[in-house]
C-alpha positions as CSV (number, residue, x, y, z in Angstrom):
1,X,-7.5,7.2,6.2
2,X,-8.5,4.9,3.2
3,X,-6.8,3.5,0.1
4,X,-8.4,4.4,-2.8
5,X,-8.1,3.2,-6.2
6,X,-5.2,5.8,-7.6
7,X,-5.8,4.0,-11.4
8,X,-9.6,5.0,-11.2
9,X,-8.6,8.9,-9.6
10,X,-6.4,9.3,-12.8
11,X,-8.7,8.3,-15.3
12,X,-11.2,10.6,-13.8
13,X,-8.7,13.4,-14.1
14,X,-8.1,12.4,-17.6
15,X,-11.6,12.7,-18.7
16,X,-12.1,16.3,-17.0
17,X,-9.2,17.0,-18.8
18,X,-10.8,16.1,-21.8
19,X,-14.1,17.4,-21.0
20,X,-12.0,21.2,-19.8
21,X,-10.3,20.9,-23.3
22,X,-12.9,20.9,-25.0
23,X,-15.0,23.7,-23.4
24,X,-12.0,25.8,-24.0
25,X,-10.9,29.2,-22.3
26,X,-14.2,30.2,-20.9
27,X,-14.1,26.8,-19.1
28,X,-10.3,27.3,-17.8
29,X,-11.0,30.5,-16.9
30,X,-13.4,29.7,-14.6
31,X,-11.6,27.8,-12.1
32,X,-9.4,31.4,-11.6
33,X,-10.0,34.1,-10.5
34,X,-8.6,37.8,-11.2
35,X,-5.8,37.9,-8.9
36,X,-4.4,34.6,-10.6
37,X,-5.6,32.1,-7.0
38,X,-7.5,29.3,-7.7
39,X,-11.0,29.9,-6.7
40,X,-13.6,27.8,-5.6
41,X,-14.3,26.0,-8.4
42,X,-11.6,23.4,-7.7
43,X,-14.2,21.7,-5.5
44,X,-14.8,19.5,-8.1
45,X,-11.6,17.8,-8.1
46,X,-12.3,17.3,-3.9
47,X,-15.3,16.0,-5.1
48,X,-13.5,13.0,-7.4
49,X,-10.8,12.6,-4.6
50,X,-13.6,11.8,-2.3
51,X,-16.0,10.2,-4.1
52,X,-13.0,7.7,-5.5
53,X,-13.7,3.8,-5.1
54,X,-11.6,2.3,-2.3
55,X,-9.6,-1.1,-2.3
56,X,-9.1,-3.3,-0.3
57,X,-5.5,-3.9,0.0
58,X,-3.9,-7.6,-0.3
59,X,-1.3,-8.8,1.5
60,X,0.6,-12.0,0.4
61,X,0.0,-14.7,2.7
62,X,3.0,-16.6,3.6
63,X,4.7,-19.1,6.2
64,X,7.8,-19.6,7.5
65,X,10.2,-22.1,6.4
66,X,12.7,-23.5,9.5
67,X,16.4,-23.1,8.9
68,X,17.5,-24.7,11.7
69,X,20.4,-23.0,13.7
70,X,23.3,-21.0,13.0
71,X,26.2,-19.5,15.3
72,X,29.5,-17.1,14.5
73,X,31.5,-19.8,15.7
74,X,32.1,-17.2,19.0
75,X,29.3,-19.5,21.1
76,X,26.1,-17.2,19.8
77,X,23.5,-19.1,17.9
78,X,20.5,-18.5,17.0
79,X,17.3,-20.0,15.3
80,X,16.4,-18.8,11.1
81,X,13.5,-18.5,9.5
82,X,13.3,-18.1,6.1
83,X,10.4,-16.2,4.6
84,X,8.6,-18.0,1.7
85,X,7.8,-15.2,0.0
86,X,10.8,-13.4,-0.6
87,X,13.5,-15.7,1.0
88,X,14.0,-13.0,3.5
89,X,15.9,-14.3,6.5
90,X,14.8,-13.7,10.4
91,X,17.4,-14.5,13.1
92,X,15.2,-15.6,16.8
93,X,11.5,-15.5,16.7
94,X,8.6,-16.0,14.0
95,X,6.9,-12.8,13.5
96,X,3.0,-12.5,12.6
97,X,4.4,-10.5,9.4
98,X,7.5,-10.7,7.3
99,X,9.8,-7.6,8.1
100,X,10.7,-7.2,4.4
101,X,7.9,-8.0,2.3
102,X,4.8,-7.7,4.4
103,X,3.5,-11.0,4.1
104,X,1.4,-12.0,6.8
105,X,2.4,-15.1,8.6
106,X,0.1,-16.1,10.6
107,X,-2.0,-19.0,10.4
108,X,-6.1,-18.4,10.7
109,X,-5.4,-15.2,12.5
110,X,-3.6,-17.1,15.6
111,X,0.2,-15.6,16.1
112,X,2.9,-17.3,15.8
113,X,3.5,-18.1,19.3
114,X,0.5,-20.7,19.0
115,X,1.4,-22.1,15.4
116,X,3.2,-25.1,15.2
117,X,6.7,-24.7,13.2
């Protein structure tokens, strides 16, 4: 699997849209055939899907913030982390990515068992 570049797909689209549109019926009918299937024709738009540029996705880099302890006043406590990101709150460990946003926690690629707090 890859992530491609949806923005550059639709433009592509767009313009063989524009180029079909303008070629008129004989073009439109060309991509069916008589008993109303697509034929093979259609390989063209395979050939955009996988010809489409790829990104690289980027994932916010965050930390996380101490918070000290909390408790229900029934004897359980617990450490917090707040995310600094999206403020998102984690009760017990650090994790090497935030479990609401995505941002990725850790700290020169080390986990956060060997980061310092």
């Amino acid at each position: 699997m890859r992530a491609i570049d949806a923005d550059a797909l639709i433009s592509d689209c767009q313009l063989a849209q524009k180029q079909a549109d303008r070629h008129g019926r004989e073009f439109a009918n060309a991509f069916y055939s008589g008993g109303g299937e697509v034929s093979t024709e259609w390989w063209c738009v395979e050939d955009m899907i996988e010809n489409a540029p790829t990104i690289e996705p980027q994932r916010k880099k965050g930390k996380w913030i101490d918070r000290g302890w909390s408790g229900d006043g029934r004897g359980n406590s617990w450490h917090e982390w707040e995310c600094s990101e999206c403020k998102h709150i984690t009760k017990g460990a650090k994790w090497d990515f935030c479990p609401n946003c995505g941002a990725d926690m850790r700290k020169d690629g080390a986990t956060n068992a060997d980061v310092e707090s």
